[in-house]
KEZADO-295389 format. One line per 5 residues: for each residue z negated, x, y of C-alpha. Coordinates in pm, whole numbers, plus 50000, padded with zeros to 5 digits. Each point is the difference from the previous one (the first is absolute). Layout:
<recs>
Z/X/Y  ...
</recs>
This chain:
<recs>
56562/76194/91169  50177/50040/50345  50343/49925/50057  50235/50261/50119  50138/49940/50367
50400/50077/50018  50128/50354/50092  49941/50034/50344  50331/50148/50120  50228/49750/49844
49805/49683/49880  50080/50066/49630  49732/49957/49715  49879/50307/49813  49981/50090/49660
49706/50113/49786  49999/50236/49763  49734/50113/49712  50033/50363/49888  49917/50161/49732
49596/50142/49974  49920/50323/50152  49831/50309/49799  49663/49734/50119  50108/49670/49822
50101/49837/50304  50262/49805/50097  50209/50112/50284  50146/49723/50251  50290/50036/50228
50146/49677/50218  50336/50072/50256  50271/49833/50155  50300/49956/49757  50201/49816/50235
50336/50134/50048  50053/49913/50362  49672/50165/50071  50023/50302/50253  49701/50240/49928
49886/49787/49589  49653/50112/50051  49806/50052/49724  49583/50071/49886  50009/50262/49778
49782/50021/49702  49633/49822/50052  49745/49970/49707  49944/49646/50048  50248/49726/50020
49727/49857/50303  50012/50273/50178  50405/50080/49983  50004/49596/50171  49775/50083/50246
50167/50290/50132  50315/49826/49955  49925/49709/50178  49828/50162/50303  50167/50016/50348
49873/50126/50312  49958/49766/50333  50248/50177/50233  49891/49816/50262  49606/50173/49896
50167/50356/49989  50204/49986/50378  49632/49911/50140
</recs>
């Protein structure tokens, strides 16, 4: 399993959180910023697999890429 990168606004590590099954069975995942100096405490909202809430989580665009 991957390990979540800190929030990228203010450095802080996120938290993440299991939820209770949908009507399917599964297992909602949420991971945020809890940090309380933290100006914008991002957060994933609700992904079916704990993988998949880390990947989006932990992916950041290459400004440098993007201004190309």
């Amino acid at each position: 399993m991957k390990k979540l990168k800190p929030c990228p606004f203010c450095g802080g590590m996120p938290t993440i959180t299991e939820h209770a099954p949908k009507i399917n069975g599964k297992y909602q995942w949420q991971i945020g910023c809890e940090s309380s100096r933290c100006c914008f405490n991002p957060t994933i909202h609700f992904l079916d697999t704990k993988e998949t809430a880390i990947k989006c989580w932990n992916y950041r665009v290459d400004v440098k890429e993007e201004i190309k």
